[in-house]
C-alpha positions as CSV (number, residue, x, y, z in Angstrom):
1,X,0.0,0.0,0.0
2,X,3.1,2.5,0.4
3,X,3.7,1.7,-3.4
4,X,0.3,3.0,-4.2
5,X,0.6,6.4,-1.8
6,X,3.9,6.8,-3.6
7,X,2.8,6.3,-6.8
8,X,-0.5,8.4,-6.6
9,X,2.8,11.5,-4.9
10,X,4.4,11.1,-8.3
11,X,1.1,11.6,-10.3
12,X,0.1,14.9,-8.4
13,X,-0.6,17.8,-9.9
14,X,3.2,20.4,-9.3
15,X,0.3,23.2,-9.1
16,X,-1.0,21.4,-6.0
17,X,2.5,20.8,-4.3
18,X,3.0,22.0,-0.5
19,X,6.4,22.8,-1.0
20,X,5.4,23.6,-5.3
21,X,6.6,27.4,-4.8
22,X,10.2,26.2,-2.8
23,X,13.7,26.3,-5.0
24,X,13.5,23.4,-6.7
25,X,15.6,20.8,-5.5
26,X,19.5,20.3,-7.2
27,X,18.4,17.1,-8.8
28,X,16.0,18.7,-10.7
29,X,18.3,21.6,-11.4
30,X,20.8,19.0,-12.7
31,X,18.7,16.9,-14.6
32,X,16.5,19.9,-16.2
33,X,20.5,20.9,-17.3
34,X,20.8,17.9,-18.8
35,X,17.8,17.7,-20.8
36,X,17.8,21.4,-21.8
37,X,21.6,20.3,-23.1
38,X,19.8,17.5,-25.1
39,X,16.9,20.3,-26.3
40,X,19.3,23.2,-27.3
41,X,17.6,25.6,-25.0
42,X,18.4,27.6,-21.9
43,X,16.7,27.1,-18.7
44,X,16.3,29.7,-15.8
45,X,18.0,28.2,-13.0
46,X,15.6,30.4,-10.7
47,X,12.7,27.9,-10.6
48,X,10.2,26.6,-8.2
49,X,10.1,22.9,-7.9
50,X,6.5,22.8,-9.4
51,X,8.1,24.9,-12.6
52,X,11.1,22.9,-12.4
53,X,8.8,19.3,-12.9
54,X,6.5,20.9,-15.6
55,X,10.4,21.9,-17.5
56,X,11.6,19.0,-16.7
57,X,8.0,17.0,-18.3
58,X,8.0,19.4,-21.4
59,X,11.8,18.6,-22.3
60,X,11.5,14.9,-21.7
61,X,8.4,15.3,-24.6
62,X,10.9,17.6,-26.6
63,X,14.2,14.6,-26.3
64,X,12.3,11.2,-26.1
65,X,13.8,10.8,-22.6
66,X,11.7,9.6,-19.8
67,X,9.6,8.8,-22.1
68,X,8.2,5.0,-22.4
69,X,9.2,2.8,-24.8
70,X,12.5,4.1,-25.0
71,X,14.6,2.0,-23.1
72,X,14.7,4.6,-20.1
């Protein structure tokens, strides 16, 4: 049952976050560089953790990474 409360954490809304207005975390910070390497663009390293997950979901779209069915 701890899977499942995890699971439906993961699922939630970043606009519904407690802590969704807090710096976002340096593994999001590191990854979001990462994938804005793979995407060619620049990302503003000033973000909330909710903006930082909805970067990091629209450059995993943009590279195929994160993304099922690639072998991630």
């Amino acid at each position: 049952m701890a899977d499942q409360a995890n699971a439906d954490n993961v699922q939630k809304d970043p606009e519904e976050w407690v802590t969704g207005d807090e710096e976002m975390t340096g593994a999001q910070a590191s990854y979001l560089n990462t994938l804005a390497t793979e995407a060619g663009e620049k990302v503003d390293e000033n973000l909330t953790k909710a903006e930082a997950s909805q970067k990091i979901d629209e450059l995993q779209q943009k590279t195929g990474r994160g993304t099922s069915g690639n072998g991630s």
